[in-house]
C-alpha positions in Angstrom: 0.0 0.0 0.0 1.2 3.3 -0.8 -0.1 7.0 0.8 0.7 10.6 0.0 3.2 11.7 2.7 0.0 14.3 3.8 -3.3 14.3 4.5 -5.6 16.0 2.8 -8.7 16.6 3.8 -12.0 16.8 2.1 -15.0 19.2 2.6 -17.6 16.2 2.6 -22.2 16.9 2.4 -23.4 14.9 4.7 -23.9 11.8 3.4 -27.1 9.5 4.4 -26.8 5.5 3.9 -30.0 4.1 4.4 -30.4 1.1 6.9 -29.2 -1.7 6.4 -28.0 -4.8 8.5 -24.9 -5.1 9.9 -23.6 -8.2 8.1 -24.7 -7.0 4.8 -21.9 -6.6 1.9 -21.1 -3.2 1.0 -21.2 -2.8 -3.1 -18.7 -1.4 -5.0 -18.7 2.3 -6.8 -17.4 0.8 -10.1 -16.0 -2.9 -10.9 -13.0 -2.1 -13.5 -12.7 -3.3 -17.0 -11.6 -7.3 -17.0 -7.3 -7.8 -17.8 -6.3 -10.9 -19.3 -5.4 -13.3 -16.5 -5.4 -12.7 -13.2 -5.4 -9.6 -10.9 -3.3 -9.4 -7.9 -2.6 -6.0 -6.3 -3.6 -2.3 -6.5 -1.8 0.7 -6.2 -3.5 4.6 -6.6 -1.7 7.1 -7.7 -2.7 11.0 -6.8 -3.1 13.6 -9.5 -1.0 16.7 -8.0 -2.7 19.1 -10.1 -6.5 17.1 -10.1 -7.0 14.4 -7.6 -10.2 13.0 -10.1 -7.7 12.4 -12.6 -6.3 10.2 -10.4 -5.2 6.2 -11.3 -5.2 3.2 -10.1 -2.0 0.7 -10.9 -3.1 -2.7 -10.9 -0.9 -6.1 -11.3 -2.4 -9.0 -13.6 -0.4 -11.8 -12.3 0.6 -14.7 -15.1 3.7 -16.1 -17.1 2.6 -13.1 -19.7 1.3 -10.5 -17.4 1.1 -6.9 -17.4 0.8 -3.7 -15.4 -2.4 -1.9 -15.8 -3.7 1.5 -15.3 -7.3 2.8 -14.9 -9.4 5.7 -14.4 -11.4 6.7 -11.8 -14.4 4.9 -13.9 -12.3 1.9 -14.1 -11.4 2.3 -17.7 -8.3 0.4 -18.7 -6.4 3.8 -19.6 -2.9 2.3 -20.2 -0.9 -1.0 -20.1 2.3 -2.6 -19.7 2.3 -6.1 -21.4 4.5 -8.8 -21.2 5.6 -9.2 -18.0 7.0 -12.4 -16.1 4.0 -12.9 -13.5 4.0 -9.1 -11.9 2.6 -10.0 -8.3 2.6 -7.0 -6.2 2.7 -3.3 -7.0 3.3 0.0 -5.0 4.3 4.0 -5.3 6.3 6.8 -4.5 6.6 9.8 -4.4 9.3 12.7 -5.4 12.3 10.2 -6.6 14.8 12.1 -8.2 15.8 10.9 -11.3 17.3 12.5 -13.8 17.8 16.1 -12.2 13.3 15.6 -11.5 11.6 15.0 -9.1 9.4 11.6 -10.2 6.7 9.5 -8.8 7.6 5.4 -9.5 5.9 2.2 -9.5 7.5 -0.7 -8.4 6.3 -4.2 -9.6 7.5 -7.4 -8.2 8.3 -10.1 -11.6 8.5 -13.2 -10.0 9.6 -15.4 -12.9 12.7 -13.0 -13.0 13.7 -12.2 -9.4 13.5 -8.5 -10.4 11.8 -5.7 -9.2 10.7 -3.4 -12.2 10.3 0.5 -11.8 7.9 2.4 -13.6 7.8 6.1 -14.2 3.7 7.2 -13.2 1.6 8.7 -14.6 3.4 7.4 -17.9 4.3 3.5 -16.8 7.5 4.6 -18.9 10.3 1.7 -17.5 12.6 3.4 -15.0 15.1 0.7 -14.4 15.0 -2.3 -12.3 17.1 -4.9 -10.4 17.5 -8.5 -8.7 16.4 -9.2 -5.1 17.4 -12.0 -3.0 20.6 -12.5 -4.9 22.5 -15.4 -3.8 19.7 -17.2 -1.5 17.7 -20.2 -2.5 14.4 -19.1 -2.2 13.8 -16.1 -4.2 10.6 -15.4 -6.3 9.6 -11.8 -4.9 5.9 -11.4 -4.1 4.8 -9.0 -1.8 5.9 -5.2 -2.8 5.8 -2.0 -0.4 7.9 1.4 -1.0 9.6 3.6 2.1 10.5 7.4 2.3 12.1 8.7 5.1 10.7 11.7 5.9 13.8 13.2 7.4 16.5 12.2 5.0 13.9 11.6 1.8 15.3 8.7 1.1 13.4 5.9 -0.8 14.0 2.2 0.1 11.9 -0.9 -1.6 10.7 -3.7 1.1 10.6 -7.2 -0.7 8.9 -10.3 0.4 9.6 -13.7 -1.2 7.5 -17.1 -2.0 8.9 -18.5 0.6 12.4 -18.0 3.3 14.1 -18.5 6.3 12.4 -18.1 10.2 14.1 -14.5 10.4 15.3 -12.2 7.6 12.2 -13.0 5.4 11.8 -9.4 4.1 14.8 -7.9 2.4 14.9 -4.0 2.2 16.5 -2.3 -0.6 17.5 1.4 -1.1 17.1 3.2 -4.4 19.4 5.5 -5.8 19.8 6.6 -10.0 22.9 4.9 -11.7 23.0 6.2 -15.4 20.1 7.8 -15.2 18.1 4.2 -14.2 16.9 3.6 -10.8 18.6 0.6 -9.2 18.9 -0.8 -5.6 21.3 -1.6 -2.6 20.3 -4.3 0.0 19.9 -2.2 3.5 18.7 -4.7 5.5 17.4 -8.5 6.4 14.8 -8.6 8.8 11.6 -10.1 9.5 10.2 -13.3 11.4 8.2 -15.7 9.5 5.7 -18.3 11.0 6.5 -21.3 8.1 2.9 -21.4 7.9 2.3 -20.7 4.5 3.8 -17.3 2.6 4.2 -13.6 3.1 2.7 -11.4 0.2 1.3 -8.2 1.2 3.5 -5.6 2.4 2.2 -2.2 3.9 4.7 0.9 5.2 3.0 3.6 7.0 5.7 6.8 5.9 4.3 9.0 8.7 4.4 7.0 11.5 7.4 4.9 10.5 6.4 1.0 10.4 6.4 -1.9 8.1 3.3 -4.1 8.4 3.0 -7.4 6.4 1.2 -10.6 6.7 2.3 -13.7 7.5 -0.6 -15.8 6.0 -2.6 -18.0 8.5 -0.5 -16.4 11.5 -0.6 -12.8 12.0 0.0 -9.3 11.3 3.9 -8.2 11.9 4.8 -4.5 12.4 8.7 -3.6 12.5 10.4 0.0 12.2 10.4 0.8 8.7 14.2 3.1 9.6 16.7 0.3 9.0 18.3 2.7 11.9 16.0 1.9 14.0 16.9 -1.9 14.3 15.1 -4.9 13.6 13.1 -5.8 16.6 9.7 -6.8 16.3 7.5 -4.4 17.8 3.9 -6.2 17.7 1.7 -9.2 16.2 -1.9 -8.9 15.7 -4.8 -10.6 14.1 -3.9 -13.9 15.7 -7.1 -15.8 15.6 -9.1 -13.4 13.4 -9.0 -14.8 10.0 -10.8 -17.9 8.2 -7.7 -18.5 6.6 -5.3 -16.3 4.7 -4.6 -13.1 5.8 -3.7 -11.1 2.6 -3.8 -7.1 1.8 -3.0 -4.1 4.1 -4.5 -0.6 3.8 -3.9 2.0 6.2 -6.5 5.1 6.2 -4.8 8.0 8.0 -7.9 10.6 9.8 -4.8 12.3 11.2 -1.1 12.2 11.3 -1.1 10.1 14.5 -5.0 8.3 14.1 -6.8 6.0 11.2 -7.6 2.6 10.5 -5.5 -0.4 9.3 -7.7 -2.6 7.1 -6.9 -6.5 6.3 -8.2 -8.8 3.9 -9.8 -11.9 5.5 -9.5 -13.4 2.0 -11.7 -16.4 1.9 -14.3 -14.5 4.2 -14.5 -11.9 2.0 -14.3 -9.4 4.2 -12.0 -7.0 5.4 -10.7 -6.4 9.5 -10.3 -3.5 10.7 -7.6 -2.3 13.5 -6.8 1.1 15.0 -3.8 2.8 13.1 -2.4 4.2 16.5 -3.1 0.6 18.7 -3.4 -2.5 16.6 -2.6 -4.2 20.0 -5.9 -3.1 20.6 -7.5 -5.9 18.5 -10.2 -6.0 15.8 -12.5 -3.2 16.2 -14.7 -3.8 13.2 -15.2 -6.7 10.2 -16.2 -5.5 6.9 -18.3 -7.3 4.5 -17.6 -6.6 1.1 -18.7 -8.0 -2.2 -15.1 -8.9 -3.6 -14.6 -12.4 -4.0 -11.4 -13.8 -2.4 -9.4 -10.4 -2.5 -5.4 -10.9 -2.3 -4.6 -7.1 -2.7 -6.2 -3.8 -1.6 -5.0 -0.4 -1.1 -6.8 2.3 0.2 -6.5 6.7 0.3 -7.7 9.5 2.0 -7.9 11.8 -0.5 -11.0 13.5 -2.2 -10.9 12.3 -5.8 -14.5 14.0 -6.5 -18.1 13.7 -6.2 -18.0 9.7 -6.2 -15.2 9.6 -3.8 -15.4 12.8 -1.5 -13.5 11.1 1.6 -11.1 8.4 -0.8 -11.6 5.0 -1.9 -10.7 1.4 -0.8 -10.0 -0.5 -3.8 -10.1 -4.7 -3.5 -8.7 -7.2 -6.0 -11.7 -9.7 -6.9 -11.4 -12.7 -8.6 -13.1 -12.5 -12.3 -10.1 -10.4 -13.7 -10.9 -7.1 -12.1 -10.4 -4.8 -8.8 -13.4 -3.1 -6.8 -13.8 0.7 -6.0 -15.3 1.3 -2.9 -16.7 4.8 -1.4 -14.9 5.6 1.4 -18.0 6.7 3.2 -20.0 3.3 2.8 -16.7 1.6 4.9 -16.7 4.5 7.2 -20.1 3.9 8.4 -20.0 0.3 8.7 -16.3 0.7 10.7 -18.6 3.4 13.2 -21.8 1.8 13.3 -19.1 -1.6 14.9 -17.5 0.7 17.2 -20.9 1.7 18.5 -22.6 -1.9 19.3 -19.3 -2.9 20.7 -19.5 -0.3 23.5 
């Protein structure tokens, strides 16, 4: 998952949802055109100049995959084909390449070892390089992109198919080598239950921690500052899944507050924990009408009269990613709080 390093924040009507029951599935805005295999994982990337014009990035994971973009309708607007089954996806802001400040995509290819960059809005190619060099297990999957807010630095966080109990998750630091973005291993770090995989990958740039899920265990949350060590702060969501635990959103309401929302994949639903106390446990379970989602990714932002407070967008399986209003999952995250007092 991938957020603008600031909040902004939207001038909303009040907005009246008509009863319904608690259980029910929320519906999606607007279901995106079909790809041709198999999507995986979402990205969204803000319009500086008009957040409407905003775009989603979206994986189609096969042996012949691509990188998709779509509109805010969920018109296929652009396309990169022939990929070596792209699994995750994620952005950045501000990289400077080339003497210019540019915002990147960066795509797992799994049949390659390689992450791929991406210039955005363009999905131009940016450069790319190997991960896991030298170790048996390799395959990247899970995707999610750092900047330290002090030093501005951008770093990559890589999750593999499978690996060892401890230094799972390799993190990589980006940096332009003639005039293509490559990157240096920073770190090892990350425990890993042996249950079944670790895929999705979510940093939180603001409050400085790595989140990712260890499918069928838990939610991990390490510093995302190589700097500041490797220790593992905090598991959560033991016990609170059917099965796979798969995509991470976080939802900021302020710098310090928000929501951290988890696929419960063959539920189809998504769990909800407090940004500032996950330790806190599951405050709310969401219904929604996706079917099996592996990836999700979620903003703030207003991106217009459909999506005044932001989206939450959901892989489903029949070739296509959900939009959700912002405001339908809002109410259904309050309207738990409330019975559970």
């Amino acid at each position: 998952m991938k957020k603008l390093p600031f909040i902004i924040a939207a001038s909303v009507i009040p907005f009246v949802i008509s009863c319904t029951a608690q259980h029910s599935s929320i519906k999606p805005t607007v279901i995106t055109e079909t790809v041709v295999h198999d999507t995986d994982d979402p990205a969204i990337w803000i319009n500086p100049e008009n957040a409407s014009k905003s775009i989603i990035i979206g994986t189609d994971k096969d042996t012949d995959g691509g990188l998709y973009a779509f509109d805010l309708n969920g018109k296929i607007i652009n396309k990169v084909l022939g990929l070596k089954r792209p699994n995750n996806v994620d952005i950045e802001y501000g990289f400077m390449l080339n003497g210019k400040k540019t915002d990147i995509a960066a795509v797992t290819e799994r049949e390659t070892n390689t992450v791929k960059l991406y210039s955005l809005p363009d999905l131009k190619e940016a450069g790319e390089f190997t991960v896991f060099d030298g170790e048996a297990e390799r395959g990247p999957m899970g995707i999610s992109m750092y900047k330290n807010p002090v030093t501005q630095e951008i770093d990559v966080i890589v999750g593999r198919k499978s690996g060892p109990a401890d230094g799972y998750l390799w993190q990589y630091k980006l940096s332009e080598k003639n005039g293509k973005i490559t990157g240096e291993v920073v770190r090892k770090f990350g425990k890993y239950s042996g249950m079944k995989e670790i895929e999705s990958i979510a940093v939180d740039d603001e409050m400085g921690y790595i989140y990712y899920s260890d499918e069928q265990f838990g939610v991990h949350q390490y510093y995302a500052d190589p700097a500041k060590g490797n220790e593992e702060l905090l598991v959560f969501g033991k016990g609170d899944f059917k099965s796979d635990l798969e995509g991470i959103s976080i939802y900021p309401t302020s710098a310090q507050t928000g929501y951290i929302l988890v696929s419960n994949q063959q539920k189809n639903t998504f769990n909800v924990y407090l940004r500032e106390d996950p330790a806190k446990g599951r405050i709310a379970e969401i219904p929604v009408s996706t079917s099996e989602s592996d990836g999700s990714e979620v903003t703030n932002v207003n991106l217009g009269p459909q999506f005044p407070k932001g989206m939450l967008v959901a892989m489903s399986n029949g070739r296509v990613f959900h939009f959700y209003d912002w405001r339908i999952v809002e109410e259904k995250i309050k309207a738990a709080q409330e019975a559970g007092k």
